[in-house]
C-alpha positions as CSV (number, residue, x, y, z in Angstrom):
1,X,66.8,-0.7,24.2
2,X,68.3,2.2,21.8
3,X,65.7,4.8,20.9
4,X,65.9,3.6,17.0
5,X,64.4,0.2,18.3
6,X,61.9,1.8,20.6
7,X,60.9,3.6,17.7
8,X,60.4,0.8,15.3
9,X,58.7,-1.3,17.6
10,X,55.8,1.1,18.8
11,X,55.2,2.3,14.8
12,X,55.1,-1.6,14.0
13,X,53.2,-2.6,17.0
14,X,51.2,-0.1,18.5
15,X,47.6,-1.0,16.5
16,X,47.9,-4.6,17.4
17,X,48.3,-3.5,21.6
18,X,46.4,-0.9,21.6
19,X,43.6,-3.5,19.8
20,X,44.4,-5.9,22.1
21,X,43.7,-3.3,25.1
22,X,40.1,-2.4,24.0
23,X,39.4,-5.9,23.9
24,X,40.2,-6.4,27.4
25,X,39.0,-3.0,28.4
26,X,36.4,-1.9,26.1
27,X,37.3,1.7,26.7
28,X,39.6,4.0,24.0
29,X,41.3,6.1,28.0
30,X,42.3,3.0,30.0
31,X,43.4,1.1,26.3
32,X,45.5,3.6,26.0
33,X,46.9,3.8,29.3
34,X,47.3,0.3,29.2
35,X,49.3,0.3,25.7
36,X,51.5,3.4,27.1
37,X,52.6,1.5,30.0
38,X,53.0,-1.6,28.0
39,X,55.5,0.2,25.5
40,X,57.2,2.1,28.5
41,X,57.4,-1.6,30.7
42,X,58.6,-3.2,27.1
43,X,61.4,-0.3,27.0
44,X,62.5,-0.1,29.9
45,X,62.5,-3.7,31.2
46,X,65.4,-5.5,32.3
47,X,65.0,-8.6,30.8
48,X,65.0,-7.8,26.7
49,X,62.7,-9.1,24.0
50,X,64.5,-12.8,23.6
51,X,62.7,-13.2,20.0
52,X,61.4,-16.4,20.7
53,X,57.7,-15.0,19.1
54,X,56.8,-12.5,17.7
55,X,57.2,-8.8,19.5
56,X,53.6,-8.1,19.2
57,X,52.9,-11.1,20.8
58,X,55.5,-10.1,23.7
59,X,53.7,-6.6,23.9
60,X,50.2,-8.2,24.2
61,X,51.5,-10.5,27.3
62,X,52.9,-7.7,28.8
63,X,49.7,-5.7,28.3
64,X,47.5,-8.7,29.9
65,X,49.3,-8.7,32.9
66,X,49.0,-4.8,33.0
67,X,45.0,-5.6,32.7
68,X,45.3,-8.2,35.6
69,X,47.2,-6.0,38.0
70,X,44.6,-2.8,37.3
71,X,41.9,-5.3,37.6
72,X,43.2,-6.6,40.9
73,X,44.0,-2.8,42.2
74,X,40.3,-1.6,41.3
75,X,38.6,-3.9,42.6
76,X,39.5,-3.1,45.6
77,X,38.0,0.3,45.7
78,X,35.4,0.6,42.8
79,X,31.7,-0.6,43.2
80,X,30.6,-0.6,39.9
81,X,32.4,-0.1,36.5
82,X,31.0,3.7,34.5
83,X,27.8,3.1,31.8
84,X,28.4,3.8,28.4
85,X,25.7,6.7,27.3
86,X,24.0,5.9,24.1
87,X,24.6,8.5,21.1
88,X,21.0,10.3,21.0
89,X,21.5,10.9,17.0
90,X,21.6,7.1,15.9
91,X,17.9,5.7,15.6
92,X,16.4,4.9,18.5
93,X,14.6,1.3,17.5
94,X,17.9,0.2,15.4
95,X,20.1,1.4,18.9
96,X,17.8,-0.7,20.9
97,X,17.8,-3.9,18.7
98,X,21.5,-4.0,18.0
99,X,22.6,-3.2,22.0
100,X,19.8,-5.8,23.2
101,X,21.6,-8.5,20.8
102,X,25.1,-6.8,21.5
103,X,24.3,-7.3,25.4
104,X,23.0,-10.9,25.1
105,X,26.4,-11.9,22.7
106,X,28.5,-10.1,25.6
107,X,26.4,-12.2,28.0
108,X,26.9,-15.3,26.7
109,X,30.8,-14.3,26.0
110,X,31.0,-13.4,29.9
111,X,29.8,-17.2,30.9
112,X,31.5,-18.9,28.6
113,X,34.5,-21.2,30.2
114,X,38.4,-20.0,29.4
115,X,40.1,-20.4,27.0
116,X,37.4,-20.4,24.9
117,X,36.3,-16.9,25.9
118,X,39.8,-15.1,25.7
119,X,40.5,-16.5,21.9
120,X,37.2,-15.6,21.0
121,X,37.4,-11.9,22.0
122,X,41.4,-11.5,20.7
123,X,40.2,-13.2,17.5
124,X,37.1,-11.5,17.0
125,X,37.6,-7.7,19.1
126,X,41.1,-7.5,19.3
127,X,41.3,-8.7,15.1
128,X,44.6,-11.0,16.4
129,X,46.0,-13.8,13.9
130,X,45.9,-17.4,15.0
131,X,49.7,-17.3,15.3
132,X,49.7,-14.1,17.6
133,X,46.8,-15.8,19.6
134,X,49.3,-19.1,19.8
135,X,51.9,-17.3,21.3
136,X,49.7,-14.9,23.7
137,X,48.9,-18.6,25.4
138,X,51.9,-20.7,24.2
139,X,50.6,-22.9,22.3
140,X,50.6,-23.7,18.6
141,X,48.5,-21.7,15.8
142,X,46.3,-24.7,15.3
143,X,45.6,-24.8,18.6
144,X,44.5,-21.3,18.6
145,X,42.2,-21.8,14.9
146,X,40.4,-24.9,16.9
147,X,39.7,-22.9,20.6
148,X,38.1,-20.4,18.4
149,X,36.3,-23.0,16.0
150,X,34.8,-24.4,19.4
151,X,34.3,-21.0,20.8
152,X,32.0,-20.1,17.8
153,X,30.1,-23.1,17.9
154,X,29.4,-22.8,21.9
155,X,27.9,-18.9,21.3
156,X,25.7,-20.2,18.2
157,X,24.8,-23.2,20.2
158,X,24.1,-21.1,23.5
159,X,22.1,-18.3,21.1
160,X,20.2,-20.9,19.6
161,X,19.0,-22.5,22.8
162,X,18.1,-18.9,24.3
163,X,19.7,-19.3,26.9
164,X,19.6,-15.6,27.7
């Protein structure tokens, strides 16, 4: 890939990956280590971008299996993932409320059966079209707009049932 290319495609594509990152991270360090190596793996790969989807699309698969592989390495030697300290300057009573019901949406999210989950969290964290969501899973757009249709209405019909 010429460096003109390489160019274009991390100004054109870099939000979307890096979005994409956080969703499966939820921290701004290893997102970005994760989109670095995606653009590097992207650039320097062997096999070049054959244009059947869209790039960003291409990018995101290649930064999912950059996830899996970091996942499978760390799990191996970490015990338990680093807490997020609250900011002391928000107020206090508003913190609490919106991290309880933040915490029992994420809950719900975490037991919730593939691919319901993934769409859900590229859709709604990652802001991903339907299309780009299509391609991440080859399958159609439609596809993607009803697995997150179904998606919402499991979390509304778990939250209304209390389940946690």
């Amino acid at each position: 890939m010429d460096k003109k290319t390489a160019e274009k495609l991390y100004d054109t594509c870099y939000m979307q990956v890096y979005s994409y990152a956080m969703t499966l991270v939820k921290d701004q360090h290893k997102a970005q280590e994760i989109t670095q190596e995606t653009f590097f793996k992207a650039m320097t790969a062997k096999q070049a971008f054959r244009g059947e989807s869209e790039c960003s699309s291409w990018l995101c698969a290649i930064a999912k299996n950059i996830f899996i592989d970091s996942t499978r390495k760390a799990s191996r030697y970490q015990d338990e993932p680093d807490e997020n300290i609250a900011d002391s300057d928000t107020d206090i009573e508003q913190s609490i409320t919106d991290s309880e019901t933040s915490f029992r949406i994420h809950m719900l999210l975490h037991d919730m059966e593939e691919p319901y989950k993934e769409v859900f969290e590229l859709r709604v964290f990652g802001e991903l079209s339907f299309t780009q969501i299509g391609a991440i899973f080859q399958k159609t757009e439609t596809w993607a707009r009803v697995t997150y249709h179904r998606a919402r209405l499991k979390l509304k019909e778990r939250m209304n049932n209390n389940e946690i």
